[in-house]
N, CA, C and O of each residue as an XYZ file, in Angstrom:
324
protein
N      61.952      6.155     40.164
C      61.498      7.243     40.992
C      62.416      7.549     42.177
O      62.321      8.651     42.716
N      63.622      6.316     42.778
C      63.726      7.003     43.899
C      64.670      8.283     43.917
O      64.625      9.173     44.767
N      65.659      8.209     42.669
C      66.451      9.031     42.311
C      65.534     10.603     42.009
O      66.048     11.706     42.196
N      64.745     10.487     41.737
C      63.969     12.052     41.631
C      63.624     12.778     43.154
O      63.642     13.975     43.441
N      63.356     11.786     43.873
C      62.944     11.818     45.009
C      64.002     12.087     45.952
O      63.934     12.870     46.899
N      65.187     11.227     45.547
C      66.551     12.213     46.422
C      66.802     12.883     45.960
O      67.576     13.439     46.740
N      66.781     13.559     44.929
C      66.787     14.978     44.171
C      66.342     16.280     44.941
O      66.782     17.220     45.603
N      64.958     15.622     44.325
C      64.198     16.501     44.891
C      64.487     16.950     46.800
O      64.605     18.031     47.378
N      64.509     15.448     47.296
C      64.251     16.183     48.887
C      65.482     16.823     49.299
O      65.666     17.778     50.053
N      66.665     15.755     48.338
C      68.154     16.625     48.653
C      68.479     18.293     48.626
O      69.388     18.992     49.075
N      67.364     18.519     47.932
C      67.635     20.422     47.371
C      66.560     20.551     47.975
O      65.918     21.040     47.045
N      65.638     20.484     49.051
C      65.176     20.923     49.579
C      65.336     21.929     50.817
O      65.405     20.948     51.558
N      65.466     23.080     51.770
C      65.658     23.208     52.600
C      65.229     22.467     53.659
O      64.025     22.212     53.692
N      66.132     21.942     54.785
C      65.532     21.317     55.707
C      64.223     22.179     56.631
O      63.464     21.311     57.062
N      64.047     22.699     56.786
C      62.799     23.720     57.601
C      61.435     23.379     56.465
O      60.301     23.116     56.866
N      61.839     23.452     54.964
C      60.971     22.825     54.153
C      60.400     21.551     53.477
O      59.564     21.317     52.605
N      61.384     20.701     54.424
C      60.912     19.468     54.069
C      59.494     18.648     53.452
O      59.208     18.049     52.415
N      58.766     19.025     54.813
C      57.147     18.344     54.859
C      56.910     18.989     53.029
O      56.585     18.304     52.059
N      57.233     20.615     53.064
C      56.264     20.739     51.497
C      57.110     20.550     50.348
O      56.543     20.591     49.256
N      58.717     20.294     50.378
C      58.613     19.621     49.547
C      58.233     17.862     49.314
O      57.946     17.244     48.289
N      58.304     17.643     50.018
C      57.770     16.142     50.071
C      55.937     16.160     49.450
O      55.645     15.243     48.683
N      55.097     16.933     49.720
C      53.711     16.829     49.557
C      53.857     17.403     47.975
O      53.174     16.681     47.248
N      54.510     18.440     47.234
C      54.870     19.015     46.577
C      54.881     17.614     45.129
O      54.277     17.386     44.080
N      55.860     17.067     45.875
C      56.865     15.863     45.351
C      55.560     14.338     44.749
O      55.487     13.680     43.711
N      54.812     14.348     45.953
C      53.808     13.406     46.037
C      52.455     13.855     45.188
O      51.830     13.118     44.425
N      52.142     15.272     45.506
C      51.205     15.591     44.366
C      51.543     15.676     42.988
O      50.875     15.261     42.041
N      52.707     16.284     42.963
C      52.955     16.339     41.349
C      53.195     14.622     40.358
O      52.947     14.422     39.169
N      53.789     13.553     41.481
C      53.305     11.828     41.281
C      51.794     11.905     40.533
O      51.427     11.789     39.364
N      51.309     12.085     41.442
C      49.894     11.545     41.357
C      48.955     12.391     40.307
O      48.067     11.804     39.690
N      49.151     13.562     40.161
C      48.543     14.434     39.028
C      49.117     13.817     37.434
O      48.350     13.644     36.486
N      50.344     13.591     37.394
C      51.456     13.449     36.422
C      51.174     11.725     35.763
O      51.385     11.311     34.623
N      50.729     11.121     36.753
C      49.793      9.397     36.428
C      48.706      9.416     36.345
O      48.383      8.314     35.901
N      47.205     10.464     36.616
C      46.458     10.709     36.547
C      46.222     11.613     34.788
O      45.612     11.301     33.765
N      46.749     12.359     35.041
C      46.987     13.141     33.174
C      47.572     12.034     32.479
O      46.896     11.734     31.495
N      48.711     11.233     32.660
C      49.422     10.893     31.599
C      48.088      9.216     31.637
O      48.207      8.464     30.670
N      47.329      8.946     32.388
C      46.346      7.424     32.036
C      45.514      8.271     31.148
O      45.463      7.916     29.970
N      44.762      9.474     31.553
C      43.607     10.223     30.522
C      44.063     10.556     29.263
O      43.221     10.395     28.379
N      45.085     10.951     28.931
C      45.948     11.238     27.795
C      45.692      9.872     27.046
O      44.875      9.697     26.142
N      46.612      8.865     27.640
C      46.556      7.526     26.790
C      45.631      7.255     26.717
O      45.328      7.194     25.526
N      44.341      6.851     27.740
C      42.970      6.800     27.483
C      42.048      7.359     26.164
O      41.331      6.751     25.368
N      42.349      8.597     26.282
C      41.808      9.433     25.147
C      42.109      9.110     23.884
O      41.218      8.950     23.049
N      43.742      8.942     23.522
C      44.473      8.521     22.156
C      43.910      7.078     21.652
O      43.990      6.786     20.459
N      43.393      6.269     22.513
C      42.964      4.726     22.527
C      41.581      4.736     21.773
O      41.175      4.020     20.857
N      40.877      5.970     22.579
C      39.226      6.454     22.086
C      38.980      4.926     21.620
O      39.539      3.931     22.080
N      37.953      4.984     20.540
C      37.273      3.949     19.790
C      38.486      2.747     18.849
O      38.012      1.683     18.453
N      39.252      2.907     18.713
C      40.320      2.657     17.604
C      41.316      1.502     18.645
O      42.430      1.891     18.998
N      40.924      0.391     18.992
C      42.188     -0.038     20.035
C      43.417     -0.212     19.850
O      44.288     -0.075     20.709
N      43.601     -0.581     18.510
C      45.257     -0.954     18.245
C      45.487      0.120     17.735
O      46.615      0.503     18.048
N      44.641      1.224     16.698
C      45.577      1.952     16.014
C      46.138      3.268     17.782
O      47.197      3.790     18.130
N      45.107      3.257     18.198
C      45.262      4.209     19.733
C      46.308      3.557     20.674
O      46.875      4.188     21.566
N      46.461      2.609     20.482
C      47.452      1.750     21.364
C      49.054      2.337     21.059
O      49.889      2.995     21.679
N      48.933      1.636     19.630
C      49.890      2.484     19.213
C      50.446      3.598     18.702
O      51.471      3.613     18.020
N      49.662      4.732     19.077
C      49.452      6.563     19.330
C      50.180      6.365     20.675
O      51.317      6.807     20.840
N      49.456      5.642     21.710
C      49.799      6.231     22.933
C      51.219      5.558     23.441
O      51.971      6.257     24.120
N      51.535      4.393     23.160
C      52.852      4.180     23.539
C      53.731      4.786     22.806
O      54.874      4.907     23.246
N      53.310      5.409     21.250
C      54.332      6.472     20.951
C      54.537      7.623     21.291
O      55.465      8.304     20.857
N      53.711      7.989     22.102
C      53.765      9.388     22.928
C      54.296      9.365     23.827
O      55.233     10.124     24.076
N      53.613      7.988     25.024
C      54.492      7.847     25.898
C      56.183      7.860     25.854
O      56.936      8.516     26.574
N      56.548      6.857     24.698
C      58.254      7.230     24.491
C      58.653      8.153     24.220
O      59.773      8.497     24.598
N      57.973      8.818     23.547
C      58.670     10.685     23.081
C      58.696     10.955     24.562
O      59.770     11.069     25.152
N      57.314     11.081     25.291
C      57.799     11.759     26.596
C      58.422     11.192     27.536
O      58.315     11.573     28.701
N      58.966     10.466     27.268
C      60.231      9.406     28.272
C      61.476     10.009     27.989
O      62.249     10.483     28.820
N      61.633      9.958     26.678
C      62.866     10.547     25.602
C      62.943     11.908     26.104
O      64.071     12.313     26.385
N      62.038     12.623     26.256
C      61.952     13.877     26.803
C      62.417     14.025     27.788
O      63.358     14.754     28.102
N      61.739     13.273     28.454
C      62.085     13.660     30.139
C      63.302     13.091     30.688
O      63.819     13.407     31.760
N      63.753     12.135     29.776
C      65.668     11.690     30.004
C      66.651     12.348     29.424
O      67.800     12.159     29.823
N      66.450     13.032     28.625
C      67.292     14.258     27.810
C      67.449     15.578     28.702
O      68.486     16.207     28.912
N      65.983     15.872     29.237
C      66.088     17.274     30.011
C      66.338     16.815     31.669
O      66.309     17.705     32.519
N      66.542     15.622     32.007
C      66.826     14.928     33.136
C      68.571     15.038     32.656
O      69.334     15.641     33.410
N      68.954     14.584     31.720
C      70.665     14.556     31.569
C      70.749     15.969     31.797
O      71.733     16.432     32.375
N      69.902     16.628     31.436
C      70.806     18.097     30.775
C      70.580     18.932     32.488
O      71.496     19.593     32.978
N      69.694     18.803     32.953
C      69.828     19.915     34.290
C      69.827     19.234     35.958
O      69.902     19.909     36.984
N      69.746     18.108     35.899
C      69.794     17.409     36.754
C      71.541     17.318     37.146
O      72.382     16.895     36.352
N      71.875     17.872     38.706
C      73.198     18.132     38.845
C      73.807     16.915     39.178
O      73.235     16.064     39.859
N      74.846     16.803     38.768
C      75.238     15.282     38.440
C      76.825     15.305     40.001
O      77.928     15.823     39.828
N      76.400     14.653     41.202
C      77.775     14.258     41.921
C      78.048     13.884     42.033
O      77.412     12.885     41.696
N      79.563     13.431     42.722
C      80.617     12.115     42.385
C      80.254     11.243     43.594
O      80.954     11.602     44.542
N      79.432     10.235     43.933
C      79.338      9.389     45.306
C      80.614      9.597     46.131
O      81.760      9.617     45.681
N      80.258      9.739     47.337
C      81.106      9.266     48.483
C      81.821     10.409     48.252
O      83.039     10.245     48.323
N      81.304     11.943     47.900
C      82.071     13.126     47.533
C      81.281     13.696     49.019
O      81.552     14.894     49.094
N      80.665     13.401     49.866
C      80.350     14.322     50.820
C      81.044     14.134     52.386
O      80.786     14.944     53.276
């Protein structure tokens, strides 16, 4: 997380800080809140076969979100500022 988080606050305007930061913190907490009910749900009655539904979802959307993290996430050279 902390790398999203200097991301994020890095492209923030400074005058906009505070909302992106609350911005930053709600979308945390909604995003672990959906993604426990999600797995929750896939688990339903069935424990192992749901177990393993939901950690395969979870990796697709890991896989996901590190692919479209390579692809638009602007990439700079340290100690370039």
């Amino acid at each position: 997380m902390p790398a999203m988080t200097h991301a994020a606050i890095d492209h923030t305007p400074k005058e906009r800080a505070g909302i992106g930061s609350a911005v930053l913190n709600a979308s945390r907490q909604v995003g672990g809140v959906v993604g426990i009910a999600l797995l929750g749900a896939l688990i339903g009655g069935h424990f192992i076969v749901g177990m393993h539904r939901g950690m395969l979802v979870a990796g697709v959307l890991f896989l996901m979100g590190s692919g479209l993290s390579w692809r638009f996430v602007e990439r700079g050279v340290r100690g370039a500022r």
